[in-house]
N, CA, C and O of each residue as an XYZ file, in Angstrom:
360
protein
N      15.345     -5.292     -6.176
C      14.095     -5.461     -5.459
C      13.137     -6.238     -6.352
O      13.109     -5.825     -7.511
N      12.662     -6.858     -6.183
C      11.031     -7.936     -6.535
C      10.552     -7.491     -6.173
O      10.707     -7.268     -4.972
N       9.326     -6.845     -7.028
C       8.028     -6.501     -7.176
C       7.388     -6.956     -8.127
O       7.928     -7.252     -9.193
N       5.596     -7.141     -7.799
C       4.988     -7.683     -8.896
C       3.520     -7.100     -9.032
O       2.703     -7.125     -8.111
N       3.276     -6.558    -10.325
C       1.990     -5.774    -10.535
C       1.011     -6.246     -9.902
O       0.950     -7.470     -9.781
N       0.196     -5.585     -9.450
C      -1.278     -6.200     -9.017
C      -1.835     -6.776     -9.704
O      -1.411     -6.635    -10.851
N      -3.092     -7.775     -9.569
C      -3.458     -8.369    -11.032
C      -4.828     -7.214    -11.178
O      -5.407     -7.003    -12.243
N      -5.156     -6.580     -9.925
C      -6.215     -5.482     -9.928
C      -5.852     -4.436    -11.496
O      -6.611     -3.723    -12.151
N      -4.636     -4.696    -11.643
C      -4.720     -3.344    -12.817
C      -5.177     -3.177    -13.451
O      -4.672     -2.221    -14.039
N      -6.378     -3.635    -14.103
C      -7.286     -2.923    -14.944
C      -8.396     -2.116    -14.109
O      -8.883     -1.145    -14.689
N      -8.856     -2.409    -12.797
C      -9.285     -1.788    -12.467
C      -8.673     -0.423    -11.907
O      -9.318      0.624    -11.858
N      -6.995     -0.602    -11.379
C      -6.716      0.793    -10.563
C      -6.288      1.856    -11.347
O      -6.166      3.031    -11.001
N      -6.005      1.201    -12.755
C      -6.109      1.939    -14.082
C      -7.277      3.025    -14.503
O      -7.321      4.198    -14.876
N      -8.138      2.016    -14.242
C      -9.009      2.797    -13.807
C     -10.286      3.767    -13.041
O     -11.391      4.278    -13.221
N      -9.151      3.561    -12.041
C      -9.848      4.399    -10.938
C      -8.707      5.509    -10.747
O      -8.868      6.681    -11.090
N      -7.505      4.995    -10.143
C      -6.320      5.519    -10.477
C      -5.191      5.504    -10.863
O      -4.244      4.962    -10.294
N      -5.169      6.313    -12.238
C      -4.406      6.354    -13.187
C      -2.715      6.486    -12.793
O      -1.757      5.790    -13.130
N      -2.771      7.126    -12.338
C      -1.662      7.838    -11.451
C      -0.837      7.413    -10.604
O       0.165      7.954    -10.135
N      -1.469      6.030    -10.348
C      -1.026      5.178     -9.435
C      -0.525      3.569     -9.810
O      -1.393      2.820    -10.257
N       0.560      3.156     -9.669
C       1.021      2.190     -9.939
C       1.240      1.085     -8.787
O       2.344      0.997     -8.250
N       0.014      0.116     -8.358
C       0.072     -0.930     -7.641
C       0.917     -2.025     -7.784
O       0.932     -2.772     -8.763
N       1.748     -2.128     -6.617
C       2.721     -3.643     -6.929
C       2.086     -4.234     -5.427
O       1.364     -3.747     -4.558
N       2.930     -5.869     -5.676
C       2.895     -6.244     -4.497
C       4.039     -6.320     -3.824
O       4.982     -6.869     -4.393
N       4.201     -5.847     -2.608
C       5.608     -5.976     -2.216
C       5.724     -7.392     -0.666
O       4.956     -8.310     -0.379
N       6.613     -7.078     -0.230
C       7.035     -8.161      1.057
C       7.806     -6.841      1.953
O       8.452     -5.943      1.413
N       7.528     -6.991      3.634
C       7.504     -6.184      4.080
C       9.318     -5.391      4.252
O       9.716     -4.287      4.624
N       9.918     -6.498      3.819
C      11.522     -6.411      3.375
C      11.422     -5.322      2.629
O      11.901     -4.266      3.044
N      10.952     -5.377      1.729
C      11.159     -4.967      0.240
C      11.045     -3.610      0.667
O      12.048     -2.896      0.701
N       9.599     -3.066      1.091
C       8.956     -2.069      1.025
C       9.843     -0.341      1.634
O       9.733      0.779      1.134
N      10.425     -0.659      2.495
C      11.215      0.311      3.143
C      10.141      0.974      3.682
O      10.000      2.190      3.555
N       9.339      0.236      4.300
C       7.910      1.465      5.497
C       8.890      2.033      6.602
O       9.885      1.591      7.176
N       8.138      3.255      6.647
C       8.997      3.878      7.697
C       8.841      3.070      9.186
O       7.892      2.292      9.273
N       9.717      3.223     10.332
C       9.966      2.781     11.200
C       8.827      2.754     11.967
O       8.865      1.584     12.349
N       8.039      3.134     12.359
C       6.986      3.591     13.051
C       5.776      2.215     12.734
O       5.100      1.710     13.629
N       5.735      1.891     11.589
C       5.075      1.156     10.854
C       6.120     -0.151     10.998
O       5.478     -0.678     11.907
N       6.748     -0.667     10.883
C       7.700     -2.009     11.221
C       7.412     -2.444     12.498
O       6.965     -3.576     12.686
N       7.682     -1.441     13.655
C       7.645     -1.401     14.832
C       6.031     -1.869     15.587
O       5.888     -2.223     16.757
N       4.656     -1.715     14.276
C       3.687     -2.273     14.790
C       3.406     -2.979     14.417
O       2.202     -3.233     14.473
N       4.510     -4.041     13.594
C       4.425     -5.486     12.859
C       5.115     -6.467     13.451
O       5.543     -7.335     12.690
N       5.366     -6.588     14.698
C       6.537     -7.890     14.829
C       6.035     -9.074     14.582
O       6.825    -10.003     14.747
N       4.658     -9.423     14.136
C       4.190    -10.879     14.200
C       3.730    -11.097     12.476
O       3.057    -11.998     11.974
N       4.613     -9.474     11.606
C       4.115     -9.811     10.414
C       5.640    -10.814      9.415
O       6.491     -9.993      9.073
N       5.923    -11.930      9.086
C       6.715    -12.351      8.260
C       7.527    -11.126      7.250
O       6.950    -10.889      6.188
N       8.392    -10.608      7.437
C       9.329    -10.084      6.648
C       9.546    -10.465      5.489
O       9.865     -9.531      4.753
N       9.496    -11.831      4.815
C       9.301    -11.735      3.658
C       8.125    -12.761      3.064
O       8.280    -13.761      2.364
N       7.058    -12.248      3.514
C       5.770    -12.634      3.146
C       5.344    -11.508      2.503
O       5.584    -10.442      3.069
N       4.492    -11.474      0.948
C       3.623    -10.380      0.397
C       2.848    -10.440      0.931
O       2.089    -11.401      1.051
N       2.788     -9.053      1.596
C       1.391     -8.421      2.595
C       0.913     -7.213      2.370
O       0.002     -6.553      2.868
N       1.783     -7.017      1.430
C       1.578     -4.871      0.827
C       1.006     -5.170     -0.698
O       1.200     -6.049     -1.538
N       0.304     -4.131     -0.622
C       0.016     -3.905     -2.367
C      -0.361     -2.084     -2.071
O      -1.335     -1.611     -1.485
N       0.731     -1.411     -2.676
C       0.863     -0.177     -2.924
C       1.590      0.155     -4.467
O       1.913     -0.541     -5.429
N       1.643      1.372     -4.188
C       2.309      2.596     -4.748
C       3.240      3.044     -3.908
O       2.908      3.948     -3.140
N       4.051      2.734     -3.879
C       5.454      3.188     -2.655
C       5.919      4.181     -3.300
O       6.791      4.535     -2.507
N       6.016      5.260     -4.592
C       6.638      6.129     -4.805
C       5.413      7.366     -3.955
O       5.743      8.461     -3.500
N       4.274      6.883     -3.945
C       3.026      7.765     -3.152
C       2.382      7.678     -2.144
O       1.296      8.159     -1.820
N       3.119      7.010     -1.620
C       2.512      6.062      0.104
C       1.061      6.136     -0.381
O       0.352      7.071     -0.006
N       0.554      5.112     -1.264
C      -0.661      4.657     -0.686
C      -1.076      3.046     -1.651
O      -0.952      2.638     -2.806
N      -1.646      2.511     -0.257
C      -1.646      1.209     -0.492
C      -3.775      0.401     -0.917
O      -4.865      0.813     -0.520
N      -3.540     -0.356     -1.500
C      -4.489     -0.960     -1.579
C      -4.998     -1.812     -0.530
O      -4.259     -2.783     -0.368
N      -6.087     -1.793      0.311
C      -6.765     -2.716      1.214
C      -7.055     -3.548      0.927
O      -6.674     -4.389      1.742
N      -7.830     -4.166     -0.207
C      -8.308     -5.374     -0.652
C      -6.809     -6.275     -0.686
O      -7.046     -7.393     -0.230
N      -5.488     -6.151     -1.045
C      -4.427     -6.943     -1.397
C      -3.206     -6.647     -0.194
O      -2.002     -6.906     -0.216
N      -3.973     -6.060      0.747
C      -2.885     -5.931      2.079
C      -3.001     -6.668      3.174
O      -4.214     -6.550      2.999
N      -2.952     -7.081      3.785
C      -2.656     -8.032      5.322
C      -3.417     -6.578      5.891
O      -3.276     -5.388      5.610
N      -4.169     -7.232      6.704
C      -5.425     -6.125      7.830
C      -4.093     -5.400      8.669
O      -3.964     -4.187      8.835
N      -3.207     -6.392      9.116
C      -1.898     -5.478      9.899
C      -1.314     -4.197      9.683
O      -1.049     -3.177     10.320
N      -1.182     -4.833      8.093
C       0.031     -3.912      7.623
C      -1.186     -2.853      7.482
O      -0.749     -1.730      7.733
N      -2.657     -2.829      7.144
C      -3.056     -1.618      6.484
C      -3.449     -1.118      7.770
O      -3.940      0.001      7.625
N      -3.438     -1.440      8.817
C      -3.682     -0.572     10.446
C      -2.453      0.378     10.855
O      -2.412      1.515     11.326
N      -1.335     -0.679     10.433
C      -0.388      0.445     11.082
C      -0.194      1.529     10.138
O      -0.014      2.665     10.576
N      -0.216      1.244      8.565
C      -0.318      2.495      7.729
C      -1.144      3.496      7.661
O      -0.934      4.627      7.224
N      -2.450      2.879      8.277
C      -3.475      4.150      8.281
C      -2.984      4.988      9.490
O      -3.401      6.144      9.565
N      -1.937      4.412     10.675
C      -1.675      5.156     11.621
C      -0.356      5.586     11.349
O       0.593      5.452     12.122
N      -0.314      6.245      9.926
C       1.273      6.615      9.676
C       0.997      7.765      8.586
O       0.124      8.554      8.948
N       1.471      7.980      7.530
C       1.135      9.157      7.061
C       1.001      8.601      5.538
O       1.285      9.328      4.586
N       0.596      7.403      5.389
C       0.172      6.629      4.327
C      -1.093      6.956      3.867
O      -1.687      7.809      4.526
N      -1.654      6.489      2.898
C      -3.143      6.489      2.524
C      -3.235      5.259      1.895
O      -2.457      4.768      1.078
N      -4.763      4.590      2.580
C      -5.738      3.650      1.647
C      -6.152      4.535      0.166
O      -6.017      5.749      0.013
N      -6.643      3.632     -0.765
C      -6.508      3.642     -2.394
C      -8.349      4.742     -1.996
O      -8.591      5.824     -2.530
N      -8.973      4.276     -1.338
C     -10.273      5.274     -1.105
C      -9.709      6.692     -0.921
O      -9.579      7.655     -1.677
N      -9.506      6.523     -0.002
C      -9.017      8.270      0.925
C      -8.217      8.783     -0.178
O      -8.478      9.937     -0.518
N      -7.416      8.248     -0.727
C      -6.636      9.037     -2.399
C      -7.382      9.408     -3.066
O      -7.340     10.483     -3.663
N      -8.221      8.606     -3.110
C      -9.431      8.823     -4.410
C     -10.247     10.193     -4.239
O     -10.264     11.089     -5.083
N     -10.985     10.212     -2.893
C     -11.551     10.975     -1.951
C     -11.243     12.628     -1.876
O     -12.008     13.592     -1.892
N      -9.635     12.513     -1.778
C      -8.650     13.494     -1.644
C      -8.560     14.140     -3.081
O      -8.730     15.355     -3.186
N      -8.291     13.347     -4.216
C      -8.645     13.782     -5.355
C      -9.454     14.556     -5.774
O      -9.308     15.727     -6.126
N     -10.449     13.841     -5.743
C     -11.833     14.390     -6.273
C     -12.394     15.546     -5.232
O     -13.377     16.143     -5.671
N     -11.979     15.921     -4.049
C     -11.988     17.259     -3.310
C     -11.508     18.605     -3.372
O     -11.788     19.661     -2.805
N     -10.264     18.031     -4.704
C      -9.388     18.811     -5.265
C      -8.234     18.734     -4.452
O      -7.298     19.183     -5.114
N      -7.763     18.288     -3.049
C      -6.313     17.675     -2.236
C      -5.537     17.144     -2.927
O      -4.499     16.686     -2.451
């Protein structure tokens, strides 16, 4: 698989530590089905993701508006709502 660090990492470093941003292509990524299924007009191997795929959660600023709609309607999280969830103690 090809993946490639965000160039954000000094910042998600530090915001979150915990979290390791790549960029992926929607090939790559293995999103669950549900999420593919509300992409047919997204290029398969175009970088449109920038996550943490071992933690389903992706960065907005470095995602395609697509891909981060159907993830927010999946059981993914934006890099906020992690943050959010964190600091709530979740």
């Amino acid at each position: 698989m090809s993946s490639r660090s965000c160039p954000d990492w000094p910042t998600h470093l530090e915001l979150t530590p915990e979290l390791h941003f790549k960029h992926f292509a929607l090939s790559e990524a293995q999103l669950p089905g549900e999420v593919l299924v509300a992409l047919p007009d997204v290029p398969s191997d175009a970088l449109v993701l920038c996550a943490d795929l071992d933690k389903n959660v992706f960065n907005r600023d470095h995602t395609d508006e697509r891909v981060a709609q159907a993830l927010v309607d999946s059981h993914w999280l934006a890099r906020e709502e992690w943050i959010e969830r964190r600091a709530a103690g979740g």
